[in-house]
C-alpha positions as CSV (number, residue, x, y, z in Angstrom):
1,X,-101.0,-21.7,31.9
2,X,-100.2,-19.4,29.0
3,X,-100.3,-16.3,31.3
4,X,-98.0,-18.3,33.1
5,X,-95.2,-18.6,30.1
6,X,-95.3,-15.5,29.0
7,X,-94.7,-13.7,32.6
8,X,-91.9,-16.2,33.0
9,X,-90.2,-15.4,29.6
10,X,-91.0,-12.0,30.5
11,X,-89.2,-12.1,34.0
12,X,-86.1,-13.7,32.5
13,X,-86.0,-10.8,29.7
14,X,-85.9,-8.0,32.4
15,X,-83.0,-10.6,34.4
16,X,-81.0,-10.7,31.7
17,X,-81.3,-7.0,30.7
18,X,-80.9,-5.6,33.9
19,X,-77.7,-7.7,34.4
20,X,-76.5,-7.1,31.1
21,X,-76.9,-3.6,31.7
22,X,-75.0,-4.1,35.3
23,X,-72.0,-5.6,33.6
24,X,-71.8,-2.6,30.5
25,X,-71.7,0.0,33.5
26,X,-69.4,-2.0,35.1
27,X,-67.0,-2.8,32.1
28,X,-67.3,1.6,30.9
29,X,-65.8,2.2,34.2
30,X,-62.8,0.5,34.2
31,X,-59.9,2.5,33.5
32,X,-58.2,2.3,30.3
33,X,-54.2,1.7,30.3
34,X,-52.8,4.0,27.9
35,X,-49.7,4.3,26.1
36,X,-47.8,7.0,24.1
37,X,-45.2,7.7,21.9
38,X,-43.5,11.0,20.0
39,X,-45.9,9.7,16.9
40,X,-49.2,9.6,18.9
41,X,-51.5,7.8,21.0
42,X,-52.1,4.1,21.2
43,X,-54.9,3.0,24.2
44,X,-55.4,-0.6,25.3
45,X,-59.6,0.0,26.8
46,X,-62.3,-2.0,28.4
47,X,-66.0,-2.8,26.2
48,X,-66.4,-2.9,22.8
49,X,-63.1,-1.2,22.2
50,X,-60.4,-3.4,22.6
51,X,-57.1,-0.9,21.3
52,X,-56.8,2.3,19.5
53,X,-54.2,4.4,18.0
54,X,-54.1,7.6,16.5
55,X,-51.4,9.6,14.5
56,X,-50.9,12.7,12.4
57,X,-47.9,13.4,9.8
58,X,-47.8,16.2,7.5
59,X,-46.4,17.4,4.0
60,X,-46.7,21.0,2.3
61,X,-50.3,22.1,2.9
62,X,-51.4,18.3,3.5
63,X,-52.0,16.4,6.4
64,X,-52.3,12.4,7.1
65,X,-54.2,11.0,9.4
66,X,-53.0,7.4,10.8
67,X,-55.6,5.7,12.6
68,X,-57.0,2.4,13.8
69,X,-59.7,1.1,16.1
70,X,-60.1,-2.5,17.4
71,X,-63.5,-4.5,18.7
72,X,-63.2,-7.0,21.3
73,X,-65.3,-9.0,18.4
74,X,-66.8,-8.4,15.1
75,X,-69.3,-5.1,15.4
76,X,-72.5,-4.2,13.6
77,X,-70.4,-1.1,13.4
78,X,-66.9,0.4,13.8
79,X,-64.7,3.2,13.1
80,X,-64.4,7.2,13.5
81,X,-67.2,9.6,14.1
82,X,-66.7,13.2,14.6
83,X,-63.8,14.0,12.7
84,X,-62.2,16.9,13.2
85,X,-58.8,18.7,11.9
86,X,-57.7,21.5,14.3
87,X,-55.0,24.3,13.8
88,X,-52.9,26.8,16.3
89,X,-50.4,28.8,16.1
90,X,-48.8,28.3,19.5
91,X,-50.2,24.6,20.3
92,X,-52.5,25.5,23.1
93,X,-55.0,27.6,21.7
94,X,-56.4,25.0,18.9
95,X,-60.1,26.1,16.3
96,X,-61.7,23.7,13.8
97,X,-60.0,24.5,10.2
98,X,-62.4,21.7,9.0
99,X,-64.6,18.0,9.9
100,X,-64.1,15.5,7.9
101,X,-67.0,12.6,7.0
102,X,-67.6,9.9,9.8
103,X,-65.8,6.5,8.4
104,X,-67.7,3.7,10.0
105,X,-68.0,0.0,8.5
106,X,-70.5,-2.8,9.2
107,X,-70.1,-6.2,9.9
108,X,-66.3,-6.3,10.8
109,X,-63.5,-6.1,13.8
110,X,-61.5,-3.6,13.1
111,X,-61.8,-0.1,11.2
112,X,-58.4,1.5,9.5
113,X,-57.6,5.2,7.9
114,X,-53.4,4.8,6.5
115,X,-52.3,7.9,5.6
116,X,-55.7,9.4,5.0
117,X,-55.0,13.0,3.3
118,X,-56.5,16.2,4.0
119,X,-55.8,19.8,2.4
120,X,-55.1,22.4,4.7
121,X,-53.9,26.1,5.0
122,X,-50.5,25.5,6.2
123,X,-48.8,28.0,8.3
124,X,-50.0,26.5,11.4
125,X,-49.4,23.5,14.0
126,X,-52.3,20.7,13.3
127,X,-53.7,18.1,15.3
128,X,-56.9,15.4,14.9
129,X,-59.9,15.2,17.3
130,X,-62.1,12.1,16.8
131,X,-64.1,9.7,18.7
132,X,-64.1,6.0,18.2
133,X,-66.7,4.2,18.3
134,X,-67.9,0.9,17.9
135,X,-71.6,-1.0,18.2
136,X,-72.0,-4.9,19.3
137,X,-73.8,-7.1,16.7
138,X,-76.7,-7.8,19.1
139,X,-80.0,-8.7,18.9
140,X,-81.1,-7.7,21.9
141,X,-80.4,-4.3,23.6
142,X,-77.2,-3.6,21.6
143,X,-74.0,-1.9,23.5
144,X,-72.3,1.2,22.3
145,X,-68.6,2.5,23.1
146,X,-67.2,6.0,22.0
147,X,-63.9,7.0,23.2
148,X,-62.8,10.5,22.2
149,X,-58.9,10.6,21.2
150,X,-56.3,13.5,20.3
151,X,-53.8,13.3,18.0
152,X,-49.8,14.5,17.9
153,X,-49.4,17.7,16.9
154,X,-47.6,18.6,13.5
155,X,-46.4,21.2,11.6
156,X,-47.6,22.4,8.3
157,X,-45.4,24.5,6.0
């Protein structure tokens, strides 16, 4: 009888994570509607990440990043990994000037950098590469999402 229990609880573990995985599969490959404007990008996406925007604005030899990232819920963990603050010359030819700490929170929706400043040489167009990212508070077999997102390009005197 107790060999019994435990392959039925068993069973309905490997049910529910093979469907669970089905449906996180499903969900990544829906395509995301996107919109954007002369200040940056803002996505509407399918998952954990529910809307995202991202924006770049510059003074002399500074450089402000505007970004925000939305879960579908509140997440074990949110925000921006793999920060990184590109230059060019001509705007199609772009290297890493620098990379900037990963800003990720716990235990809340939504993860927010306003006007988040960063020296910088100058001299040069500038953009911001990032990937957001969020993580389901789950106890069992949590999701991840991380959608990688370019800036505007700016000028810096």
């Amino acid at each position: 009888m107790k060999n019994k229990v435990i392959s039925i609880l068993l069973s309905g573990l490997m049910v529910s994570a093979i469907s669970s995985n089905i449906y996180a599969n499903a969900v990544e490959e829906s395509p995301a509607l996107t919109s954007s404007s002369p200040n940056g990008v803002s996505v509407y996406s399918a998952g954990l990440i529910a809307r995202y925007t991202l924006s770049c604005s510059g003074g002399s030899k500074t450089l402000y990043i505007n970004a925000s990232v939305y879960g579908t819920e509140t997440m074990a963990k949110i925000g921006f990994k793999n920060i990184n603050i590109q230059r060019s010359s001509d705007q199609y030819n772009w290297t890493t000037e620098k990379t900037i700490p990963n800003q990720i929170d716990e235990d809340i929706s939504a993860k927010t950098l306003a006007k988040y400043s960063v020296s910088v040489k100058g001299g040069y167009y500038y953009r911001v590469v990032l990937d957001n990212y969020a993580k389901e508070d789950a106890f069992w077999f949590p999701d991840e999402q991380t959608v990688n997102a370019t800036s505007n390009s700016v000028w810096i005197p």
